[in-house]
N, C-alpha and C positions, 0 to 999 in steps of 0.2 A: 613427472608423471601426473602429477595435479592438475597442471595446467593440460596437457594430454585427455586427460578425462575429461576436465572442463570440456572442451571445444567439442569432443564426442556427444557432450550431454546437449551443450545448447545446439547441436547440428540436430538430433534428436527428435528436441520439444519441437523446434521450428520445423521441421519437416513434421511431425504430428497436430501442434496448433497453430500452425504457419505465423506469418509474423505480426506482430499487434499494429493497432489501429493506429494510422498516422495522423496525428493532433500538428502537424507545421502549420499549415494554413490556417487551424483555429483552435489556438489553444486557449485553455481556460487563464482566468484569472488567479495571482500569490493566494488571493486571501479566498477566492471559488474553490481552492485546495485545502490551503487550511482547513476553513468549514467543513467541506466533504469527507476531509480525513476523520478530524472530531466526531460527524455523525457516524462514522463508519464502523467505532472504535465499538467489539464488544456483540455485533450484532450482523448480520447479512447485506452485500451490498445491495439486495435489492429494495430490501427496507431502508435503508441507509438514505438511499435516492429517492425511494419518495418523500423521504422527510426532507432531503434538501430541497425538491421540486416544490413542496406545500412550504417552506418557507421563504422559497423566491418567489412564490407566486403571492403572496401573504402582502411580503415587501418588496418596495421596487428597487431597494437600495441596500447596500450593507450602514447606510446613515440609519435608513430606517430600523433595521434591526438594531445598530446601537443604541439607541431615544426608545426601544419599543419596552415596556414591560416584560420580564423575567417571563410570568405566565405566558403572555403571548406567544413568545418563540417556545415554551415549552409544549402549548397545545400544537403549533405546528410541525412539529419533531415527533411524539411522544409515539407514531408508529416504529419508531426502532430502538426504542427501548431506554433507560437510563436518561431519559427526557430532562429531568427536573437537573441531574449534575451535567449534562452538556450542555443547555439553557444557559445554566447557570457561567459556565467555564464559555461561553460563546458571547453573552454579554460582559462579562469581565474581559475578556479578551480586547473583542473591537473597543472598549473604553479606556483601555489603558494604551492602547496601540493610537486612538484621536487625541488623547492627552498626550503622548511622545512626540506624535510626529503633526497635531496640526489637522490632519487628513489621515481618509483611509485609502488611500491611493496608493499602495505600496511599492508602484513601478520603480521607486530610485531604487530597491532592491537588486535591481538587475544591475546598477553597475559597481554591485559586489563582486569580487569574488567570492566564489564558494564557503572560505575558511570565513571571511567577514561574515555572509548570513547564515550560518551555523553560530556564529558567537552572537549577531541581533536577537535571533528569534529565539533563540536560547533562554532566553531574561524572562521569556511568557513560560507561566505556570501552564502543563498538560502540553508544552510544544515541545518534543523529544528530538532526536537524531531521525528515527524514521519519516516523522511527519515533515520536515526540514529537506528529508532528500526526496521525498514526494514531490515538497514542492520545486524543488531543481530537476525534478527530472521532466513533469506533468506540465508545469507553469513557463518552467523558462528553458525546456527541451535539455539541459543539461547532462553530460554522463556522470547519473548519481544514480547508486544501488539501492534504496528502501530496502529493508529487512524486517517482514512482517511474520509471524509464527508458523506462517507455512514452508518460506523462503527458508527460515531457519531451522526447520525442522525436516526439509528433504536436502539441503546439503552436506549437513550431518550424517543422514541414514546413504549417503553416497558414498560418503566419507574424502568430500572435497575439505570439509573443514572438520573441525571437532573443537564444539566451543558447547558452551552452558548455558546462553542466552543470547539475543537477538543483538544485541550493543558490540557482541565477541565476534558474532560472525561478520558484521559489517565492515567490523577492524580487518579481520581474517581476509575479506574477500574483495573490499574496492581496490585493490591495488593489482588483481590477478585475472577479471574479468575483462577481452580483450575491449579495446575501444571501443565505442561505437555499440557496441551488445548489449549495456546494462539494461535499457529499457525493453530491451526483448526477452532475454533472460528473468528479468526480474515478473513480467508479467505471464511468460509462460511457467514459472516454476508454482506462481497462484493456481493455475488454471491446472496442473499436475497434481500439488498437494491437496485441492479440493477434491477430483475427479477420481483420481488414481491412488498417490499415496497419500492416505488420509491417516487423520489420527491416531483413530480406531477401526480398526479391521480394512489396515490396506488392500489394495486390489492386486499382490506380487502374483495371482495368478493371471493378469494380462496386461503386467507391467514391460515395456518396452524398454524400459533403464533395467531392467533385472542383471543382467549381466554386470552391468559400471556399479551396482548396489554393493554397501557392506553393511547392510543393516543386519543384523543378529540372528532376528527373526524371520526372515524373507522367507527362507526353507519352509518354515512352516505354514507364513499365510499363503505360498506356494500353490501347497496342496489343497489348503482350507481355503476355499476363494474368500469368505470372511463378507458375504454380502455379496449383492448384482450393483453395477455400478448403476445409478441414476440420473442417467440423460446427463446435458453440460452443464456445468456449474461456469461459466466462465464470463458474467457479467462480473464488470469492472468498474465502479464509481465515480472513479479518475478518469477512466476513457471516454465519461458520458455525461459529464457536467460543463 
């Protein structure tokens, strides 16, 4: 029945925010993800991306960014907030990554598989499970599910899964999401939980999932439309670096 409902949901979104931007031909760089994720973390992507735009343009290199002063990349950041600890966690990072490997060229990554660079990038303090399948999904086109507080928080109110954190659902859901779909999936479920089912005061009165929903409260913000929706939310960080 689970999986029933799945296929219902993602036929859905994709018929609603058709299907995401295809990155084959030019896809970002391991460590262009990284980064991106790090600034993303905590704040909006579209301040996210100017901060990463003012630090690519700052530096021409991620060498340069490693040799540059803490401050500096903090002043080129600092439009998305939490500057001085991602500065911080962004120069620590490329330094211990050119003291392991020599270079920050991180392409031998690719002929990991999967279970190998979840256990490398793992070793980096602030590099998680999500940021990890970011960059398998984004960097090296791979079928990996990211599970970000939105993903985790409307397959819950579906009731595809029923977990208590974003670590649970990933467990719960990479093995059930058909082939081929996670990256579709996973970035229309963003673009849903921003626009439609939000946080606070969802849009259930002109939500299209209403039916496949078991969220609790649905009946009520129903009737309560709980807000007007506010145009699309649906820049992506990872789709634009």
């Amino acid at each position: 029945m689970k999986k029933a409902k799945l296929n219902s949901v993602i036929r859905k979104l994709s018929a609603y925010f058709g299907k995401p931007f295809d990155r084959k031909t030019n896809s970002p760089g391991i460590l262009e993800i990284l980064i991106g994720t790090k600034l993303s973390q905590n704040t909006t992507d579209r301040s996210s991306f100017r901060a990463y735009t003012n630090l690519r343009e700052k530096f021409p290199s991620w060498e340069d960014v490693c040799e540059a002063d803490t401050e500096e990349i903090r002043e080129c950041i600092k439009v998305c907030g939490l500057a001085k600890t991602k500065s911080e966690n962004i120069k620590k990072m490329l330094s211990e990554m050119k003291s392991n490997y020599g270079t920050l060229d991180l392409s031998f990554l690719k002929e990991y598989d999967d279970d190998k660079i979840y256990d490398e990038l793992l070793r980096y303090d602030g590099i998680g499970v999500k940021t990890i399948s970011c960059v398998l999904m984004f960097a090296m086109r791979r079928d990996a599910f990211p599970v970000d507080t939105h993903v985790h928080r409307v397959l819950n109110r579906l009731g595809i899964v029923s977990t208590n954190s974003a670590e649970k659902t990933f467990e719960a859901t990479k093995d059930i999401i058909p082939k081929g779909r996670k990256y579709e999936l996973h970035t229309n479920l963003i673009k849903f939980g921003r626009n439609i089912c939000r946080s606070k005061n969802p849009l259930c009165s002109i939500c299209f999932l209403f039916r496949e929903c078991e969220f609790s409260e649905k009946e009520i913000y129903r009737k309560s439309p709980g807000g007007r929706k506010t145009g699309n939310n649906n820049f992506i960080i990872l789709e634009n670096i």
